[in-house]
N, CA, C and O atoms as CSV, one atom per row, in Angstrom:
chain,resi,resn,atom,element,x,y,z
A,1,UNK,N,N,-62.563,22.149,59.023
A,1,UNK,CA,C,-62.211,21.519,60.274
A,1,UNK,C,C,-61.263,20.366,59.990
A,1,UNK,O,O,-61.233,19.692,58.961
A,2,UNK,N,N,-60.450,20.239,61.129
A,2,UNK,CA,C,-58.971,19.240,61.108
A,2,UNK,C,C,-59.417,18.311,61.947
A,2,UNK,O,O,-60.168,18.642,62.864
A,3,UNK,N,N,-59.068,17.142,61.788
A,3,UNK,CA,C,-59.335,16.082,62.820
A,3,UNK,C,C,-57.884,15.594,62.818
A,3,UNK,O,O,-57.370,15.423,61.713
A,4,UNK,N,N,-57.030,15.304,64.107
A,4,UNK,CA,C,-55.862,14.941,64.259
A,4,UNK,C,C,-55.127,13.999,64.974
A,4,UNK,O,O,-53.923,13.746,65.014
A,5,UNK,N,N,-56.387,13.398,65.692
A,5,UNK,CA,C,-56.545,12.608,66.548
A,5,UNK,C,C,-57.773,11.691,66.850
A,5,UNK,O,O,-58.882,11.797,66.328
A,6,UNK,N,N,-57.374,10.746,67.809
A,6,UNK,CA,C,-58.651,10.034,68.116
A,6,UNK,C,C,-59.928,10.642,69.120
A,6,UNK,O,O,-59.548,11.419,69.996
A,7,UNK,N,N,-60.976,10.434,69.076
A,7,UNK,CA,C,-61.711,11.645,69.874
A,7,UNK,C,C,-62.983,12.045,68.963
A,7,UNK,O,O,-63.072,11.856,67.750
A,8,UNK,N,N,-64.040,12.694,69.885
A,8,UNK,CA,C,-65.391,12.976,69.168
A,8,UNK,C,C,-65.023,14.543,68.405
A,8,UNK,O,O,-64.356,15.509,68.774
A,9,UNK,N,N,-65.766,14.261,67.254
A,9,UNK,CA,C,-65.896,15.719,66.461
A,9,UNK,C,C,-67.252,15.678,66.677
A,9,UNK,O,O,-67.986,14.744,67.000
A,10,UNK,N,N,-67.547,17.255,66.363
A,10,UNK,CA,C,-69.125,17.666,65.963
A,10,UNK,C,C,-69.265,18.617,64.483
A,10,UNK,O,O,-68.995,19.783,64.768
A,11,UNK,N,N,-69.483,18.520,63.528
A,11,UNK,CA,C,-69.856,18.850,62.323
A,11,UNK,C,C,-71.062,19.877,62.673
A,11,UNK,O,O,-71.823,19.600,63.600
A,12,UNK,N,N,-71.215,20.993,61.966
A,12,UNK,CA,C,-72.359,21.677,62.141
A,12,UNK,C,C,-73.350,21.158,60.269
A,12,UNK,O,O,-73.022,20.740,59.158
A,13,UNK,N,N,-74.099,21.397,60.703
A,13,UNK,CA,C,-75.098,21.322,59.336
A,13,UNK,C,C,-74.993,22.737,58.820
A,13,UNK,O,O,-74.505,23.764,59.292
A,14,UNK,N,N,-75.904,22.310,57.167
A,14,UNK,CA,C,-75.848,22.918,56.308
A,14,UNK,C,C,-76.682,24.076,56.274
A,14,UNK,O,O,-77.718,23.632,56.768
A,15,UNK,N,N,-76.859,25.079,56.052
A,15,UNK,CA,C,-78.490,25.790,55.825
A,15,UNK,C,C,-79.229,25.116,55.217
A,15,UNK,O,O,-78.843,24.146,54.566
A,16,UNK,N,N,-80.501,25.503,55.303
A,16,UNK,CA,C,-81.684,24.504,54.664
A,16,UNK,C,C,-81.331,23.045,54.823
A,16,UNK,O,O,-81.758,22.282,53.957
A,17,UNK,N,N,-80.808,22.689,55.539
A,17,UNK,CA,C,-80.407,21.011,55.535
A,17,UNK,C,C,-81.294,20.693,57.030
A,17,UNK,O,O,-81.442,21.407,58.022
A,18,UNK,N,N,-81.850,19.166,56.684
A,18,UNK,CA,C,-82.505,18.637,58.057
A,18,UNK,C,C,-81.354,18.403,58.608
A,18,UNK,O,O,-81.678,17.471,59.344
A,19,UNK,N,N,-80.201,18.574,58.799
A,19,UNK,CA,C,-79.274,17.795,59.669
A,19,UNK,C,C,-78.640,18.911,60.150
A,19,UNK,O,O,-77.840,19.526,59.446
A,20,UNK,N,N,-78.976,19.326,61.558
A,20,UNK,CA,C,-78.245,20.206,62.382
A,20,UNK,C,C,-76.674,20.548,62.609
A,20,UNK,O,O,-75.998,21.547,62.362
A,21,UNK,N,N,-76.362,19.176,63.238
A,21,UNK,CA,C,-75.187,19.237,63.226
A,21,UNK,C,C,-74.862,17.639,63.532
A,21,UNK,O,O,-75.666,16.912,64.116
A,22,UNK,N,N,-73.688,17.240,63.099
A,22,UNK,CA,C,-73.324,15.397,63.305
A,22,UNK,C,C,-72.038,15.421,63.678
A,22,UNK,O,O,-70.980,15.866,63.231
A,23,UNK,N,N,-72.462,14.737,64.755
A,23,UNK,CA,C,-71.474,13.806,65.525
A,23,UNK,C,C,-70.357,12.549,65.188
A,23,UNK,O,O,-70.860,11.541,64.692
A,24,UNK,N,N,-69.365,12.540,65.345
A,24,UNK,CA,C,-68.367,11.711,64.980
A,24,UNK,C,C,-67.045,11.667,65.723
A,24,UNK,O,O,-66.193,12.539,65.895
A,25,UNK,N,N,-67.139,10.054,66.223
A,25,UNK,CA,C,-65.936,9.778,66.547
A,25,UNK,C,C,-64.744,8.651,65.982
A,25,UNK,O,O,-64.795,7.558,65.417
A,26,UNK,N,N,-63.926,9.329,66.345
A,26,UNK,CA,C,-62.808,9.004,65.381
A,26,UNK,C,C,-62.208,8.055,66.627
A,26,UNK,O,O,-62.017,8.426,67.786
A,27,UNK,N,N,-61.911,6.422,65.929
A,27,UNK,CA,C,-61.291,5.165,67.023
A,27,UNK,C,C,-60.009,4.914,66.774
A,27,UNK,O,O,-59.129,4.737,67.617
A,28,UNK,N,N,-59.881,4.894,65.360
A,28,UNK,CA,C,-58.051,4.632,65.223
A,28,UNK,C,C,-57.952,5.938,63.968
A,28,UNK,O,O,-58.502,5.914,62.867
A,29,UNK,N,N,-57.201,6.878,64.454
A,29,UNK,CA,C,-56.804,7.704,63.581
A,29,UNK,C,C,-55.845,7.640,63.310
A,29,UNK,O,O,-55.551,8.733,62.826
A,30,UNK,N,N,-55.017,6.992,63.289
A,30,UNK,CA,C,-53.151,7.074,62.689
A,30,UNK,C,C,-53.974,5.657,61.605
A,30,UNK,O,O,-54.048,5.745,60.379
A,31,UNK,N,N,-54.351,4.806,62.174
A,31,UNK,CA,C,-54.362,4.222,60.881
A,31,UNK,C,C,-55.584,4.150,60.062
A,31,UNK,O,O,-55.995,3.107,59.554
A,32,UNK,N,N,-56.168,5.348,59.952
A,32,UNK,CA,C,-57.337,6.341,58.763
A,32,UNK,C,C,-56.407,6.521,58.344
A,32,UNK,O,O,-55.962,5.720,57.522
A,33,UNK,N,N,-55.622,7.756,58.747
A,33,UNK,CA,C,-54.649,8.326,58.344
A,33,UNK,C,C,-53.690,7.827,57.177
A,33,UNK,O,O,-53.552,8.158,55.999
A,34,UNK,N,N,-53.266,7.170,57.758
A,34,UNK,CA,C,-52.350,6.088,56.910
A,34,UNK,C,C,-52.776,5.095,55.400
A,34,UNK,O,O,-52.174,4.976,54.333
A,35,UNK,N,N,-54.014,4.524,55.873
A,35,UNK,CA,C,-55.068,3.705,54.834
A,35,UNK,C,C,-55.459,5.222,53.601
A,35,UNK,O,O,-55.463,5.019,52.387
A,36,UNK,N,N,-55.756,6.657,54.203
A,36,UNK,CA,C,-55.644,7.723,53.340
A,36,UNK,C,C,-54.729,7.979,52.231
A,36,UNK,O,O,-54.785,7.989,51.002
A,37,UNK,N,N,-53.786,8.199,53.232
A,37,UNK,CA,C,-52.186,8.371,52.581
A,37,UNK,C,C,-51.924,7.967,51.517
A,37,UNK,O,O,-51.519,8.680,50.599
A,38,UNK,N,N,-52.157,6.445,51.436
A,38,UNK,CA,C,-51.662,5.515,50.714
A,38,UNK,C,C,-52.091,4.778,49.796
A,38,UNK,O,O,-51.910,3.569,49.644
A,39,UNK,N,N,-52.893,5.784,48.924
A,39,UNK,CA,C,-53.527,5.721,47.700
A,39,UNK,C,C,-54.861,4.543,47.643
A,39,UNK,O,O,-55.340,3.977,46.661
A,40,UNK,N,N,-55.250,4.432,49.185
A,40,UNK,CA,C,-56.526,3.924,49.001
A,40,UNK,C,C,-57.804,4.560,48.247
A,40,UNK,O,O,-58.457,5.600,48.331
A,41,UNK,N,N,-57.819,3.163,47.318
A,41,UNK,CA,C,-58.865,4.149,46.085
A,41,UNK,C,C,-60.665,3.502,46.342
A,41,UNK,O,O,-61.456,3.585,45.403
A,42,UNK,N,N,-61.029,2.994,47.476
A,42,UNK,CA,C,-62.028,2.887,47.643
A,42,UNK,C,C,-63.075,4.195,48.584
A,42,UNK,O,O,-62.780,5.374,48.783
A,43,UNK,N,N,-64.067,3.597,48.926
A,43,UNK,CA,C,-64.626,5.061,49.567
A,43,UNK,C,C,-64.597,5.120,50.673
A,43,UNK,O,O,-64.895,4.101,51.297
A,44,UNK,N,N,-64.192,6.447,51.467
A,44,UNK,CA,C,-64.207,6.095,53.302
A,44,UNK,C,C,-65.259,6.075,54.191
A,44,UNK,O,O,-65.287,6.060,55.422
A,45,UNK,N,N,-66.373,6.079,53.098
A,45,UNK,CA,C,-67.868,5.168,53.906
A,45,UNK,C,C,-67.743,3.714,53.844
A,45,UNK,O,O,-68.843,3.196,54.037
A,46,UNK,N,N,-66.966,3.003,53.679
A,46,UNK,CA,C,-66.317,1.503,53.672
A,46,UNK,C,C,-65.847,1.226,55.094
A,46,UNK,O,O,-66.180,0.484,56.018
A,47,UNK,N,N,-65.163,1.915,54.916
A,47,UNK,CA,C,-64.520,2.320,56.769
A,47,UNK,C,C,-65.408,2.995,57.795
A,47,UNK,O,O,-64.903,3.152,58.906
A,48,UNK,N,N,-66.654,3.421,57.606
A,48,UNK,CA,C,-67.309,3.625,58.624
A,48,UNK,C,C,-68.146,2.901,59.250
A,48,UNK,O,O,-68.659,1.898,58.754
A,49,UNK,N,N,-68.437,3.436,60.706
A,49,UNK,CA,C,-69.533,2.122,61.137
A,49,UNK,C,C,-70.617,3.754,61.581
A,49,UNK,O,O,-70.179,4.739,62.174
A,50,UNK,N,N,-71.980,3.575,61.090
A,50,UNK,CA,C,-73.346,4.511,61.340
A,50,UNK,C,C,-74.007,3.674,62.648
A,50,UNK,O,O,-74.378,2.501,62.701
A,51,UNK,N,N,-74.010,4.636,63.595
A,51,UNK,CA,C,-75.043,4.397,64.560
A,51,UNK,C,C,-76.155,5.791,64.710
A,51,UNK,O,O,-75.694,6.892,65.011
A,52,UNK,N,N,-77.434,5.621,64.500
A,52,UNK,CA,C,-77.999,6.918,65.001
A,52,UNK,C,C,-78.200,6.493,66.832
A,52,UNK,O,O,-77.949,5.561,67.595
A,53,UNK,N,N,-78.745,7.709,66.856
A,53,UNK,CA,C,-78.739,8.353,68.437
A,53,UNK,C,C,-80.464,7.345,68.982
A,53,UNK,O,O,-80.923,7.476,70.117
């Protein structure tokens, strides 16, 4: 799956995995995008914010 924009994704889960399927929305995607690109060498769980439901 492609994400290309800003906007909710839904991820399906794994077999045998407790996690069905996860939700994610994407707030500034040109500049993910970009911070990607450009040899950012840290991890992009740095850049996330976790809320459960």
């Amino acid at each position: 799956m492609s994400v290309t924009a800003n906007g909710a994704v839904t991820l399906q889960g794994f077999a045998d995995s407790a996690v069905s399927s996860l939700n994610i929305r994407v707030n500034a995607y040109a500049e993910l995008k970009e911070m990607i690109r450009s040899g950012y060498g840290g991890r992009v769980v740095d850049v996330l914010m976790i809320e459960t439901a």
